[in-house]
N, C-alpha and C positions, 0 to 999 in steps of 0.2 A: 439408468438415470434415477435419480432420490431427487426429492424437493421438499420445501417445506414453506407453508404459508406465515406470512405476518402483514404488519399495518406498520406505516407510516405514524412513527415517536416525536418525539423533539427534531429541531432542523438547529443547527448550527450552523452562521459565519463565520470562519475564523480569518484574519492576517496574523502571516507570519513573515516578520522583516528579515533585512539583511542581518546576517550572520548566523541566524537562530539555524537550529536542525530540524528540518519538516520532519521526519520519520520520530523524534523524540520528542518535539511539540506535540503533534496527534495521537502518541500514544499517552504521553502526557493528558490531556484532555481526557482519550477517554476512560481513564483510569479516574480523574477527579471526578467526570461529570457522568462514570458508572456505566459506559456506553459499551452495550454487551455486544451488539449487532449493528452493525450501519454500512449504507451503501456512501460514497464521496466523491465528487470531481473537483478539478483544481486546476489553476492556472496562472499563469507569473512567472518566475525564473531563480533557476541555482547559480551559483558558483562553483560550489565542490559536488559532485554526485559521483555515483558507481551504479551500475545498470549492466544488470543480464541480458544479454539480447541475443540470446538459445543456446540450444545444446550444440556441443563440438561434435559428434554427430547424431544419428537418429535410431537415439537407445534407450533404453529406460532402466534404471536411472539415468539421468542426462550430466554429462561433463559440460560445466557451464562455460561462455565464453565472456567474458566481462569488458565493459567501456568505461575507461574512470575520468572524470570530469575534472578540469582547474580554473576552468575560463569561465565567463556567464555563455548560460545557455536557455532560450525561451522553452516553458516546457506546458503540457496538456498532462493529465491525468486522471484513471478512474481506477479506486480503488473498494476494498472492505475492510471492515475490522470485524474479528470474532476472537474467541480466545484460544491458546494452546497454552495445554497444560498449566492451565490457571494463571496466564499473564496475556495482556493485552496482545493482540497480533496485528502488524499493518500488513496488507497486502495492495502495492500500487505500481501500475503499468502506468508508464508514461512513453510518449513521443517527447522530445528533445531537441532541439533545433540550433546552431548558427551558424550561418549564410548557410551555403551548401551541405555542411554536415549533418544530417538527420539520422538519428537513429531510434527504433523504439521495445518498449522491453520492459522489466519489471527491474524496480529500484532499490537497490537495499544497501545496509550499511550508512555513511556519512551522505547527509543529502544537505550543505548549506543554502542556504535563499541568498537569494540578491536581489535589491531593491524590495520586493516584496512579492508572496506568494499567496492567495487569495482562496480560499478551502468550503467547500459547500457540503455539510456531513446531515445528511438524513439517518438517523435510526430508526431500526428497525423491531417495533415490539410483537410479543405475542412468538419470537421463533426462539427457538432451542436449538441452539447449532453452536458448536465449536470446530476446532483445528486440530486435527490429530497425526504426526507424523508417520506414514507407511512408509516402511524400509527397502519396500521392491517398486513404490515410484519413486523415492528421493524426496519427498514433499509432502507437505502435512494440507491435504483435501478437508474441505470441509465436509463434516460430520452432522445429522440431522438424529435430535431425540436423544442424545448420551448427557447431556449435563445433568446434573445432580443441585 
């Protein structure tokens, strides 16, 4: 285990309406508003999504299994952002919802809104941490103490 302390920065509300792209809105932001480290939940609904929701089976690195969205769907989420390789990074696991169909998993690629999706982003100061990709997980772990 590695850890690294920080404090509670700026807090942001954001809406993002129909049509907009949540994953490029919030990297948007925190590119403007310089947001190095932050924790985020969120709630409201897409239209278009794509969602990993595990590996096809239990390997490392993992062959992912994808659920791609067209319909509205109510969704929950908790995410971060840190950077890799000097570009903003999102990282957000959401639950997914309509009627019966639920599924939950981390969302990447086109993620459209519908109606509206409601974004609560705390930063996070005083930490040094970025996103590095290792080759033998498949995935870029957060990194404690390497930024420059």
């Amino acid at each position: 285990m590695e850890y690294s302390k920080g404090n509670i920065g700026r807090v942001f509300t954001v809406r993002i309406d129909t049509g907009e792209d949540l994953l490029e809105e919030l990297e948007g932001l925190a590119e403007k508003e310089d947001i190095r480290s932050a924790v985020f939940m969120l709630l409201g609904a897409v239209r278009k999504a794509n969602l990993v929701v595990g590996p096809k089976e239990n390997v490392i690195p993992p062959e992912t299994m994808w659920v791609n969205y067209s319909e509205p769907y109510e969704v929950i989420g908790i995410g971060n952002i840190f950077p890799e390789e000097g570009k903003t990074k999102i990282h957000l696991h959401t639950a997914a919802g309509r009627a019966d169909d639920v599924n939950v998993g981390c969302l990447r690629g086109e993620s459209e809104a519908f109606m509206v999706l409601e974004v609560f982003i705390m930063e996070i100061s005083g930490m040094d941490a970025e996103r590095a990709f290792d080759a033998t997980k498949g995935f870029a772990p957060i990194r404690f103490g390497t930024m420059k």
